[in-house]
C-alpha positions as CSV (number, residue, x, y, z in Angstrom):
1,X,1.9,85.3,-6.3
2,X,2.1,81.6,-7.1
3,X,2.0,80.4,-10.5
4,X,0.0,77.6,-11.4
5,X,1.4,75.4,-13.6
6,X,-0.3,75.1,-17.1
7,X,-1.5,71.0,-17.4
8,X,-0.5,70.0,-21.0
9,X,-3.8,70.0,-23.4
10,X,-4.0,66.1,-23.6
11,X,-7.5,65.2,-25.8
12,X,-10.1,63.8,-23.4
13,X,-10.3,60.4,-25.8
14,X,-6.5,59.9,-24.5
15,X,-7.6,60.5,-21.3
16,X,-10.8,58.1,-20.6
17,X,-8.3,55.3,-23.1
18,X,-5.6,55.4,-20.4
19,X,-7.8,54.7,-18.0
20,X,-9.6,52.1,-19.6
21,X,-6.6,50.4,-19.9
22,X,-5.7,50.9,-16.5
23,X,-9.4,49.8,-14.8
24,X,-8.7,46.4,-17.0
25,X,-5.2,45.8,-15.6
26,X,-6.3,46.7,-12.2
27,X,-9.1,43.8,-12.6
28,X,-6.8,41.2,-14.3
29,X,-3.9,41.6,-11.4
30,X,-7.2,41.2,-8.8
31,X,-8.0,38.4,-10.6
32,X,-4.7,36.5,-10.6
33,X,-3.6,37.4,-7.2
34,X,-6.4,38.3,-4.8
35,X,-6.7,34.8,-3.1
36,X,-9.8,34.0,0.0
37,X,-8.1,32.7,3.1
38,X,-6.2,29.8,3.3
39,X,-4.5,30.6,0.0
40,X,-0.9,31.8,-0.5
41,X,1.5,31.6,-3.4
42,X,3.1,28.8,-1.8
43,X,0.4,27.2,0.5
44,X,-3.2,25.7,0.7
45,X,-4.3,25.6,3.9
46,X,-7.4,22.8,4.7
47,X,-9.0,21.6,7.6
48,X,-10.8,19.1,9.2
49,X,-12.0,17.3,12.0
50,X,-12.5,13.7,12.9
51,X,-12.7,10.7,15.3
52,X,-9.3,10.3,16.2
53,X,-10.7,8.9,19.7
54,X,-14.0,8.3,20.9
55,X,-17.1,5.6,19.9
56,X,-16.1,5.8,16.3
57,X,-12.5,6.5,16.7
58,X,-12.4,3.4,13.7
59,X,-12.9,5.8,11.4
60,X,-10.2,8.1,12.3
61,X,-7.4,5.9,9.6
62,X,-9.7,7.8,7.1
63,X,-8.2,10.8,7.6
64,X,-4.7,9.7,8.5
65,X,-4.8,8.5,5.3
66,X,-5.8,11.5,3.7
67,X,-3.2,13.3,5.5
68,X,-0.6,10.7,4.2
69,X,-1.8,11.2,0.6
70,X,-1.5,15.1,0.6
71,X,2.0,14.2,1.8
72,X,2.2,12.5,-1.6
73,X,0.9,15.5,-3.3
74,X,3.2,17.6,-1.8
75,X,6.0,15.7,-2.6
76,X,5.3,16.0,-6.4
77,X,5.2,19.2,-6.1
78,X,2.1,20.3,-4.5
79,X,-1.5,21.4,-6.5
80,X,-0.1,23.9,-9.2
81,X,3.3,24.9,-6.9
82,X,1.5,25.3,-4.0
83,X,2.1,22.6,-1.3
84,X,-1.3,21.3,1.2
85,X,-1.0,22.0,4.8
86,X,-3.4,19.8,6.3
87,X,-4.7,20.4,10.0
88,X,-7.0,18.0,11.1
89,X,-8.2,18.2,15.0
90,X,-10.1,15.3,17.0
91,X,-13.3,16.1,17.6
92,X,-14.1,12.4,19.3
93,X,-17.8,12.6,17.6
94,X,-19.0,14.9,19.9
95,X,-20.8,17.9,17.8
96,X,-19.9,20.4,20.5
97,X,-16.2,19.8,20.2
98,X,-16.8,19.5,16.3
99,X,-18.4,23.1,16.2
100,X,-15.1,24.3,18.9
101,X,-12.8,23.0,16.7
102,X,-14.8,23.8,13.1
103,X,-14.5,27.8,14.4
104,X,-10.9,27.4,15.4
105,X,-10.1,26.1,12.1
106,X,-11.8,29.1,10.3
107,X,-11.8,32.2,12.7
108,X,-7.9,31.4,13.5
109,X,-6.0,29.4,11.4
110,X,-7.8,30.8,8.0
111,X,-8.2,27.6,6.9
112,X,-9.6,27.8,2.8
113,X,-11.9,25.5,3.4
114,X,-13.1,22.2,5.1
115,X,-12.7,19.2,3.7
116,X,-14.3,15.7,4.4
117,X,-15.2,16.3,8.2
118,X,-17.0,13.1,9.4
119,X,-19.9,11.9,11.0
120,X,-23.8,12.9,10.5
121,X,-24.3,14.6,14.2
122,X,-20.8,16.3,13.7
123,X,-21.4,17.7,10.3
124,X,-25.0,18.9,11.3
125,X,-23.6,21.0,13.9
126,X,-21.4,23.2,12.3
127,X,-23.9,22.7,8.4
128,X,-25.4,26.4,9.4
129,X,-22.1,27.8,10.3
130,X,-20.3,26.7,6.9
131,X,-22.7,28.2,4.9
132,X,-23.3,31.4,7.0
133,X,-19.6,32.0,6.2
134,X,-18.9,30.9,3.2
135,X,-17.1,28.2,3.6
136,X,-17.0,25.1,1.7
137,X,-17.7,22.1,3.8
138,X,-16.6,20.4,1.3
139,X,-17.2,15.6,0.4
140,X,-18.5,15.6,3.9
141,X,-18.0,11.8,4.9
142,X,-21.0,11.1,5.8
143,X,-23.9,9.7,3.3
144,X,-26.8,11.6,5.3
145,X,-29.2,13.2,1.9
146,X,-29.0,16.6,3.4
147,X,-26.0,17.1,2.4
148,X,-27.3,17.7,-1.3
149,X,-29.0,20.9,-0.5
150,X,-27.5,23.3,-3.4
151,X,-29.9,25.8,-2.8
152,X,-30.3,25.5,0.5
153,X,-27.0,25.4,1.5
154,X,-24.5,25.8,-1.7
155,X,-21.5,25.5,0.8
156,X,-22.2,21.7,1.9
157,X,-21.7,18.7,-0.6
158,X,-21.7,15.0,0.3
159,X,-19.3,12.7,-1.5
160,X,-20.6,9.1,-0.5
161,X,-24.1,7.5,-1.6
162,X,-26.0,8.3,0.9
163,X,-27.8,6.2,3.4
164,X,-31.1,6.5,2.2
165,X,-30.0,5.1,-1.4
166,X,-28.1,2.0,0.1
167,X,-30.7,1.2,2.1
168,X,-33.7,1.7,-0.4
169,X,-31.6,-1.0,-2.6
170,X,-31.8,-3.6,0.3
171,X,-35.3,-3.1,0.7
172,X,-35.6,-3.5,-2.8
173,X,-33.7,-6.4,-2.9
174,X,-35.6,-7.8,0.2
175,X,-38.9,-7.5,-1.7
176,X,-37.5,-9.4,-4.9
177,X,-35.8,-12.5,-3.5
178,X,-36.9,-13.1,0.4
179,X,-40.4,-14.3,1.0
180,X,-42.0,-14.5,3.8
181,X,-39.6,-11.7,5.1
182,X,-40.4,-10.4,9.0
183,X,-37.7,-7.4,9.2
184,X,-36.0,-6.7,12.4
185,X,-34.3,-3.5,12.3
186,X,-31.2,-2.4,14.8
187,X,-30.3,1.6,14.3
188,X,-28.4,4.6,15.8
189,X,-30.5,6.6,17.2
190,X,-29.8,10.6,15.4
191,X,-29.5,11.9,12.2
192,X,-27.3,9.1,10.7
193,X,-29.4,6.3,11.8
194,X,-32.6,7.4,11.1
195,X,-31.9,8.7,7.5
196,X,-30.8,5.4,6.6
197,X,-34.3,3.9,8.7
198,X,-36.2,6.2,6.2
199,X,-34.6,4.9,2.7
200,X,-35.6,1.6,4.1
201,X,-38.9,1.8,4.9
202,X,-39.7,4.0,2.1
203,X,-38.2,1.6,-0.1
204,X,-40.2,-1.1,0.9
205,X,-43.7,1.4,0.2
206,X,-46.6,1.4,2.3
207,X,-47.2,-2.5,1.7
208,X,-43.9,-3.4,2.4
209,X,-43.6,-1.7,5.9
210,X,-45.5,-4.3,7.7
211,X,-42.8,-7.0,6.7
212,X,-41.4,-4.6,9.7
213,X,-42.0,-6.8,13.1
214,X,-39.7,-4.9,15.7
215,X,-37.2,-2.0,15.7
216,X,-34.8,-1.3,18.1
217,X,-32.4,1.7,18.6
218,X,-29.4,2.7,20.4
219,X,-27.2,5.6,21.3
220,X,-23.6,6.0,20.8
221,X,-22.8,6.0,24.6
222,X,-24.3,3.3,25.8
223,X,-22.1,0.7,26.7
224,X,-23.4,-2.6,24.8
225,X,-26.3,-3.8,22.6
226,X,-26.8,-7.3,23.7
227,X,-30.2,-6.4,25.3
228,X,-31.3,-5.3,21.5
229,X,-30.2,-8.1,19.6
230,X,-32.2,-10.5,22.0
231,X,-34.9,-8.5,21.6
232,X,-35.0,-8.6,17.5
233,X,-34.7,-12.7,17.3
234,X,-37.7,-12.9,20.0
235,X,-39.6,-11.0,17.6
236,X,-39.5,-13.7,15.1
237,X,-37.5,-11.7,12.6
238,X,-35.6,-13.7,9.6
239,X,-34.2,-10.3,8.6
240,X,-32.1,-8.3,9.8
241,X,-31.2,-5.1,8.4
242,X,-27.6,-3.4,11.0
243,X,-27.5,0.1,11.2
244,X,-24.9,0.6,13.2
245,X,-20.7,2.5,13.4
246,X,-18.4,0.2,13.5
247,X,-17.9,-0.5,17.2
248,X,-21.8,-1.3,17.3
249,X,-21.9,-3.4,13.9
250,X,-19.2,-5.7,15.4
251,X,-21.0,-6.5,18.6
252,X,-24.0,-6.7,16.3
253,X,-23.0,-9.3,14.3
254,X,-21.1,-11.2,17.1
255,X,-23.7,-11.2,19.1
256,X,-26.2,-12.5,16.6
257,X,-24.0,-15.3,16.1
258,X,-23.9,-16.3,20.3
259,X,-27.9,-16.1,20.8
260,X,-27.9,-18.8,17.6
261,X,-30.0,-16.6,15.7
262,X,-29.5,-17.0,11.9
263,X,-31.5,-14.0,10.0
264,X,-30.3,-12.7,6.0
265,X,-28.2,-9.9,7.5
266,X,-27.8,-6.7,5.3
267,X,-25.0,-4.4,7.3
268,X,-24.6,-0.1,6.1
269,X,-21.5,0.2,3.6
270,X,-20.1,2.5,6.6
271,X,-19.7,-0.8,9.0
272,X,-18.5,-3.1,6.0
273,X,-14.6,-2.8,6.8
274,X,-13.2,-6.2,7.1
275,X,-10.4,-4.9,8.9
276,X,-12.2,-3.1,11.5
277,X,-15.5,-4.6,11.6
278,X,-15.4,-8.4,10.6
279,X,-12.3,-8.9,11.7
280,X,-13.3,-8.4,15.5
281,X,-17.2,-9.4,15.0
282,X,-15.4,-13.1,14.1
283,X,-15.1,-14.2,10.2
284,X,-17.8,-17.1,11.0
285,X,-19.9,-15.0,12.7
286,X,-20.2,-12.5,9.5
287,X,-20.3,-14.9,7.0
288,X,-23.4,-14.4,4.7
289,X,-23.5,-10.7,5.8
290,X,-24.3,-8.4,2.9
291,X,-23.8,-4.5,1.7
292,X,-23.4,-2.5,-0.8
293,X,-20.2,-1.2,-1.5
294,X,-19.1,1.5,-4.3
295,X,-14.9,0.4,-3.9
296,X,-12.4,-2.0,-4.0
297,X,-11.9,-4.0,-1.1
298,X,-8.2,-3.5,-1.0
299,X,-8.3,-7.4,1.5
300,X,-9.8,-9.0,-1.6
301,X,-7.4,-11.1,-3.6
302,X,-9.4,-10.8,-6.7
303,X,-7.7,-7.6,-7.0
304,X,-4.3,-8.8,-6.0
305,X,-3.1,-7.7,-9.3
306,X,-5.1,-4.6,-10.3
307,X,-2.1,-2.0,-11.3
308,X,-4.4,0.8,-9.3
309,X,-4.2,-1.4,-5.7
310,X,-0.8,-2.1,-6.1
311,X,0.0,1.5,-6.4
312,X,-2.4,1.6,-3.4
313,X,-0.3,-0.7,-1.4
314,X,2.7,0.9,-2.4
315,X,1.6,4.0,-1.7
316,X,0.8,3.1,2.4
317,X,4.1,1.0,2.4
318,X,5.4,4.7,2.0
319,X,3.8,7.3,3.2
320,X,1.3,5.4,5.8
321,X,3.1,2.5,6.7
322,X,1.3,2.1,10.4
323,X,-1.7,2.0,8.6
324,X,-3.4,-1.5,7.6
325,X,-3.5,-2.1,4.2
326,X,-6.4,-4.4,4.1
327,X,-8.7,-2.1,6.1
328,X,-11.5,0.0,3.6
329,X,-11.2,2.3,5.8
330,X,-7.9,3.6,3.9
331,X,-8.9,3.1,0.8
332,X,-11.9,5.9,1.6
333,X,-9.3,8.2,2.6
334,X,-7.3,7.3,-0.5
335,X,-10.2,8.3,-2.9
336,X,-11.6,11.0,-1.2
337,X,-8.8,12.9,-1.4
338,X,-7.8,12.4,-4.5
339,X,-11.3,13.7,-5.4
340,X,-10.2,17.3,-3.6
341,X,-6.6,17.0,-5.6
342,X,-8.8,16.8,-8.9
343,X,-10.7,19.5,-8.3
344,X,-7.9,21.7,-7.3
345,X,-5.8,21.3,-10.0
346,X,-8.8,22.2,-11.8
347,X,-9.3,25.6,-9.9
348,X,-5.9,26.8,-11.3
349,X,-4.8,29.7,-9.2
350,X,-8.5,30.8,-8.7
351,X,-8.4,28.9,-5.6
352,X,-11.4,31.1,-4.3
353,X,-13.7,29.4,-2.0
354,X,-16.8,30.1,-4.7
355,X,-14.7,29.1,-7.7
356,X,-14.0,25.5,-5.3
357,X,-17.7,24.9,-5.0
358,X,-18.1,25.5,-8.7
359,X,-15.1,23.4,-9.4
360,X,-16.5,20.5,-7.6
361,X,-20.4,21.1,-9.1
362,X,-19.2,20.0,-11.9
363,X,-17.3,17.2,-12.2
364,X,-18.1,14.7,-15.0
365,X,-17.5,11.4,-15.5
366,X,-14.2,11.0,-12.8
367,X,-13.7,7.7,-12.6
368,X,-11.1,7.0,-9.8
369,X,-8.9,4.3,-9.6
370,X,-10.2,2.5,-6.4
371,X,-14.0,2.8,-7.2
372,X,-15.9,-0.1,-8.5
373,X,-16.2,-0.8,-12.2
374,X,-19.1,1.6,-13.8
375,X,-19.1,3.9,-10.9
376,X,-18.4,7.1,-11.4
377,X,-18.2,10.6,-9.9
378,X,-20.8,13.7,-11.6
379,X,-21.9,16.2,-10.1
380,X,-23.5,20.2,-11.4
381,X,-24.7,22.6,-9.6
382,X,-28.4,20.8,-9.1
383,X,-26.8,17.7,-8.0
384,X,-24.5,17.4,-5.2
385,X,-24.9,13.6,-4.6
386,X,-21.3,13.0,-6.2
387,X,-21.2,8.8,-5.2
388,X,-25.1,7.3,-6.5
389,X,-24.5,3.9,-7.3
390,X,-23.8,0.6,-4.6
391,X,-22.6,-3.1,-5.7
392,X,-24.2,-5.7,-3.5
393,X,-21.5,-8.3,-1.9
394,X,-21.9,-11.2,0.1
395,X,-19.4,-11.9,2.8
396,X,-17.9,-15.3,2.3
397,X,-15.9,-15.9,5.5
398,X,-13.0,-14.4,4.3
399,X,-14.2,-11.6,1.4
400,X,-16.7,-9.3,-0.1
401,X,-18.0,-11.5,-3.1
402,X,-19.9,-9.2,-5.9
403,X,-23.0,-10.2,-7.1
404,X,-26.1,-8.9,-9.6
405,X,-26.1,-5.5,-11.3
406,X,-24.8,-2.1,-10.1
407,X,-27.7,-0.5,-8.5
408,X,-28.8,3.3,-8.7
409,X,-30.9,3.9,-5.6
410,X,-33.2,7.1,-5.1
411,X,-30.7,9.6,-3.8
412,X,-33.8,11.4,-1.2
413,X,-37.4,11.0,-0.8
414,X,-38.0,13.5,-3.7
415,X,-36.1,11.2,-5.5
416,X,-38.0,8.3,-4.9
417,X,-41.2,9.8,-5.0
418,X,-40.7,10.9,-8.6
């Protein structure tokens, strides 16, 4: 016969304190520890993907940039100890290879989440994934007004102003200081270019559309646009309003100059690099050109000695030294991701994909070094439209010249319509 042994007579009080206490610990070494992919004691992994080749391969110094400033980070010691491994793959603006490569990043190499992938028809293909998964998708370069959908899709936010507010402030601007206006109109022809289309026309209001004499569109294969800038000056047009990358814009403009046709030319913030853009278009030929713009033109002497551009230029003497320091391009990268670096730091060690979002819903008030003077970045979780205010500039042949107020255009229809 086996004898049982007799369990000491502890109260039951004891009992249910112990495991109170235990149940709490339990929760608080979760809560410090238990990390979402990506996220190691040593390591955050993000991804991306961009235009490294392709019809807007221009764009692709954006994210070497942003590669080059996380080498920075991580040479200060990384976001609270733990150092950025960055994989960026080229998705050559294709959405199909951007969806490919989006999956690889998650569903094998765990990336935490995705930061700044680029382009309107790349982002839209992978926008259901992202949020089907969970995963942030997270200051999406691209200014397309979908991107603030926090109900919709709470995994998505923009970072840019978006296309529709530029161009509703040069349709503004057109109704306010150019008579007589007759509007010729050159755009991509998806997403991206017919977002910005939208803000335009509905910024000029029912009334204001017929100032519209001809559109013309274009896709990003085709070869050349010659036959749609002859098209817009034989339509009598003294306007006109370039919605275009930046391989497009620069034919644009060139080409506007050879037919001899002299219209008030308004050209999308995401074309106005003078490096890449101007540069090649011809300095004569975009002289008078106007956009908006939300930074500091790092080829503009006015800011020659601004303490933030020269640790700028410093900084891409260093760790990007291939790069051109004069192109915008960089300077995007630059600020973007310092924008991620702010709101990690401010995650702490709850570097959990939900606590990310949250972090970067509600940023007040950031006011980074390269943006323009009174623009800053807020956000909350009803508002994911980080970027809503543009400076108009006037090319002068050899830099952006600022002129009037700073300008808050409606961020969305809804916006506008209320």
């Amino acid at each position: 016969m086996v004898r049982r042994s007799r369990r000491p007579n502890v109260p039951r009080k004891i009992v249910l304190f112990a495991l109170g206490i235990a149940l709490i610990l339990g929760l608080h070494v979760k809560t410090a520890w238990a990390q979402d992919p990506g996220v190691t004691a040593t390591e955050i992994k993000i991804g991306n993907t961009a235009p490294y080749s392709g019809p807007a391969s221009a764009y692709g110094t954006i994210l070497k940039t942003v590669a080059a400033y996380f080498r920075k980070v991580n040479d200060e010691g990384g976001i609270n100890g733990r150092k950025i491994n960055f994989i960026s793959y080229d998705d050559s603006y294709s959405p199909p290879k951007t969806y490919e490569m989006t999956r690889k990043l998650v569903e094998q190499d765990h990336v935490l989440l995705d930061f700044a992938p680029l382009g309107t028809p790349p982002n839209t293909a992978i926008w259901k994934y992202m949020n089907q998964h969970q995963v942030p998708q997270l200051f999406v370069l691209t200014g397309a007004s979908k991107w603030g959908d926090p109900k919709g899709h709470p995994w998505t936010m923009g970072w840019q102003p978006t296309y529709y507010s530029e161009a509703s402030v040069y349709a503004h601007y057109v109704l306010d200081h150019i008579p007589h206006a007759k509007i010729g109109i050159l755009y991509q022809n998806d997403d991206y270019g017919k977002d910005y289309l939208a803000g335009f026309e509905d910024g000029l209001a029912a009334q204001g559309r017929r100032l519209i004499v001809n559109r013309q569109s274009y896709e990003v294969t085709d070869p050349r646009i010659d036959s749609q800038i002859v098209n817009l000056k034989n339509s009598g047009a003294n306007v006109f309003v370039n919605i275009t990358t930046p391989k497009f814009a620069a034919m644009a403009i060139r080409k506007v100059h050879e037919i001899g046709w002299r219209p008030v030319q308004f050209l999308n913030n995401v074309s106005a690099s003078v490096g890449a853009v101007l540069k090649p278009a011809g300095f004569e030929a975009s002289k008078g050109v106007m956009t908006g713009i939300f930074g500091k033109d790092p080829s503009d002497p006015m800011w020659k000695d601004d303490p933030a551009m020269k640790r700028y230029y410093a900084f891409l003497q260093r760790y990007n030294p291939a790069a051109d320091p004069k192109d915008a391009f960089n300077a995007v990268g630059y600020s973007v991701a310092q924008t991620l670096v702010y709101v990690l730091k401010r995650s702490g060690n709850n570097l959990s994909r939900a606590n990310i979002m949250r972090e970067a819903a509600n940023i007040r008030d950031l006011n980074l070094p390269l943006l323009m003077s009174g623009i800053m970045i807020n956000t909350s979780p009803t508002d994911f439209y980080p970027i809503k205010q543009l400076q108009l500039a006037k090319f002068n042949g050899q830099r952006w010249e600022p002129f009037g107020t700073v300008y808050a255009g409606a961020i969305n229809r809804q916006a506008l319509v209320q």
